[in-house]
N, C-alpha and C positions, 0 to 999 in steps of 0.2 A: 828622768825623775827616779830616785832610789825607789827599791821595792817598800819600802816601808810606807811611803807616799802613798804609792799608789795603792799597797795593801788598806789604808785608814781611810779613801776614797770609795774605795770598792768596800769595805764594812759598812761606811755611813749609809751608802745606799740599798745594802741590801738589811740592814736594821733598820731602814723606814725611817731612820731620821732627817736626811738629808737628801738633793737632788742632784742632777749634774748637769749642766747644759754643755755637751761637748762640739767644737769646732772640726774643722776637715785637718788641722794639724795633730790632735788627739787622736784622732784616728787613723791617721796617718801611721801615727807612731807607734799606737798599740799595734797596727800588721803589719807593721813591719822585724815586730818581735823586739822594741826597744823596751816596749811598757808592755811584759806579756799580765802581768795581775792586771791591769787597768782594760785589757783587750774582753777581758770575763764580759763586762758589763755593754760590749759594743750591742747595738741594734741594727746594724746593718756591716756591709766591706761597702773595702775601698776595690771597682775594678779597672777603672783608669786613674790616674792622676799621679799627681799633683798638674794642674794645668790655669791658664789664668786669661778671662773673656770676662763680658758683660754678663751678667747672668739675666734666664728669665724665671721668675717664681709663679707658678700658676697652682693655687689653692686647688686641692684634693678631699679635704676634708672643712667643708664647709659648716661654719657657725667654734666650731674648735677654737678656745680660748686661746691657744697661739696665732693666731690669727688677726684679733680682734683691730680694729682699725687699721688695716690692713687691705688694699684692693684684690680684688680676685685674681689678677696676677701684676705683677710690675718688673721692670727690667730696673738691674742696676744700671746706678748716673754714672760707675768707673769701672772697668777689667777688677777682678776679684780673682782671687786662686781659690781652687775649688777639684772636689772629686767627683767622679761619676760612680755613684755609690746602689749597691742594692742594699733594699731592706731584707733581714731575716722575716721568713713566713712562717712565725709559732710568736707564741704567748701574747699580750694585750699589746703588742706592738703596731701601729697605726701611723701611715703613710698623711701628711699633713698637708706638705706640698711638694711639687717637681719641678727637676731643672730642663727647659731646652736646651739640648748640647746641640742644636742644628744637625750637624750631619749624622752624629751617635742618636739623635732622639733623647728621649726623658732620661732622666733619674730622678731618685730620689730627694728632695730637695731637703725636706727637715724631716725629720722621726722622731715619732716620741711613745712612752709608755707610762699610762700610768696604772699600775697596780696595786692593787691595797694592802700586799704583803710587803712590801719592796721602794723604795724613793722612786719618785719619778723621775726620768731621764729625756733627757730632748737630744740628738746629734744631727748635725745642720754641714751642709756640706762647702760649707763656704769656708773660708780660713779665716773669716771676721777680717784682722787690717793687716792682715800680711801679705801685703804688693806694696810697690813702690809709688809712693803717688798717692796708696789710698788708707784714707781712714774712716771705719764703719759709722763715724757720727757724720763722717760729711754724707751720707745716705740716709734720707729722712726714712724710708722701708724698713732698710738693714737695721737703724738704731729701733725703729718699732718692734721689730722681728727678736732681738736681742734682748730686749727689756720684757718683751711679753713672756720668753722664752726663759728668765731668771723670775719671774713674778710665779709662771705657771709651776717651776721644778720645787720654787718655797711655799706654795699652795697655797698665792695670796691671791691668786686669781681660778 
């Protein structure tokens, strides 16, 4: 993404107008120094991945409008690409759900912030449908998780 992109991105959200719901490729790419303007705005790293299993989601932050019709935790129905991500431990940044990576343990599953100076931002550590095979609407969870998570960042929820 040219820097200009990514600069009018990183404005919209930190002028309160606009949110961002970022995926594990977004973030991918901002640490890896492709999208260093778009990297300003991450809420956690990536410290493993890119890698691609079933994931499992187990709610963290209970009653959170990302969440909403949503079970306390569920496994994806297909292998998903995905990072093992830590969250950053400063400003209104809030741990929603985690991932069981089995042998590595938890990560961070979704993140979000929202602050009243600043757009809200959700990063979710899945790649959404980039694996072969899969697409996030054939996941009845994943498509809930995605929908709640562009409702919450436009403050319709």
């Amino acid at each position: 993404m040219p820097v200009k992109g990514q600069q009018s991105i990183v404005d919209a959200v930190q002028l309160r107008e606009k949110g961002i719901v970022m995926t594990e490729f977004t973030i991918l790419n901002a640490q890896s120094g492709g999208w260093k303007v778009l990297s300003t705005i991450l809420l956690g790293e990536v410290i493993i991945g890119p890698a691609e299993d079933a994931l499992m989601f187990n709610i963290t932050t209970p009653g959170h409008p990302l969440w909403s019709g949503l079970p306390a935790s569920f496994t994806t129905s297909k292998p998903m690409f995905y990072s093992w991500l830590a969250a950053f431990p400063f400003g209104k940044i809030q741990l929603i759900s985690t991932i069981d990576l089995d042998d590595l343990g938890a990560s961070a599953g979704v993140i979000a912030r929202a602050d009243e100076d600043v757009g809200r931002i959700v990063q979710l550590a899945h790649a959404a449908h980039y694996a072969p095979g899969f697409d996030w609407n054939d996941d009845e969870n994943i498509t809930r998780m995605m929908i709640n998570a562009i409702r919450w960042v436009a403050k319709l929820i």
